[in-house]
C-alpha positions, 0 to 999 in steps of 0.5 A: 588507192595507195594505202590500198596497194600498199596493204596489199603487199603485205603477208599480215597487217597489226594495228593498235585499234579496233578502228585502224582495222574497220578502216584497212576492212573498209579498203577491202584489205584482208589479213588485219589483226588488232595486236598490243603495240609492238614496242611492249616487245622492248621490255627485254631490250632495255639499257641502263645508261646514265642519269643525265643529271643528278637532279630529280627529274620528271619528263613530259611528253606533249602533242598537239591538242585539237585547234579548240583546246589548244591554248587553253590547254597549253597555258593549264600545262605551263601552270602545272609545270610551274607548280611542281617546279616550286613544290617539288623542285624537280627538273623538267624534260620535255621529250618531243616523240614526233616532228612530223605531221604532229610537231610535239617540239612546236607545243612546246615552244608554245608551252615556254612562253607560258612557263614563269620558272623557265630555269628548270625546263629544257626542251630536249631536240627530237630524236629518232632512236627509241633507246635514249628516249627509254634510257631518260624515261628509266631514271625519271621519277615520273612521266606525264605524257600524251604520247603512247610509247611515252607511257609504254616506255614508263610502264617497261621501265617502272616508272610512275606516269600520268596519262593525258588525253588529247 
């Protein structure tokens, strides 16, 4: 009901998803479009800040996984972590993208204790403002990630990434 008068007030709705837009459709809301993910539209925006460390780095990007998989996942991620740690000797950032409903910090505190080599990981704070999160991703040598602006983020700034599935 009150998805439903929210809509309502709206000139135009986009949605990432041809599902999103069965769901608005089904609501009877009208005037819904199926567009790109307007954070393409921060290609022009981007910044050059610093590096934050001189060391390479890669940046993960995690979000809860179904209850099912959760910790078998989470353990197979810390033994991949691990591994490119020691063969590589790359830093890793684990860049939260949500806290909320999905708490990303929470899969990563989970992750931790599953880390042998917990020297090279920091979990860096949740926050708000897009730029930073695309000012790390920019100077990163890779990015794996589960969240999708993680992966657009990557793709604005050229940065090589690795796309999981949840």
């Amino acid at each position: 009901f009150f998805t439903k008068k929210v809509f309502q007030w709206a000139s135009s709705i986009t949605v990432r998803d041809e599902y999103s837009k069965k769901i608005l459709e089904k609501l009877k809301i009208k005037n819904v479009f199926v567009l790109a993910d307007p954070a393409f539209l921060l290609a022009d925006k981007q910044r050059t800040a610093k590096k934050i460390t001189h060391k390479k780095y890669i940046i993960v990007s995690l979000r809860p996984w179904l209850k099912l998989m959760q910790t078998k996942n989470i353990k197979i991620m810390a033994q991949f972590i691990d591994w490119i740690a020691i063969q590589y000797g790359f830093a890793i950032f684990l860049v939260p993208f949500q806290n909320f409903p999905d708490n990303d910090t929470a899969v990563f505190e989970s992750l931790k204790t599953h880390l042998k080599n917990k020297k090279v990981v920091q979990l860096l704070p949740f926050h708000e403002d897009f730029h930073a999160a695309i000012d790390l991703i920019a100077h990163a040598e890779v990015v794996i990630g589960m969240r999708l602006h993680s992966i657009i983020f990557a793709a604005l700034t050229h940065t090589p990434f690795l796309a999981l599935s949840y």
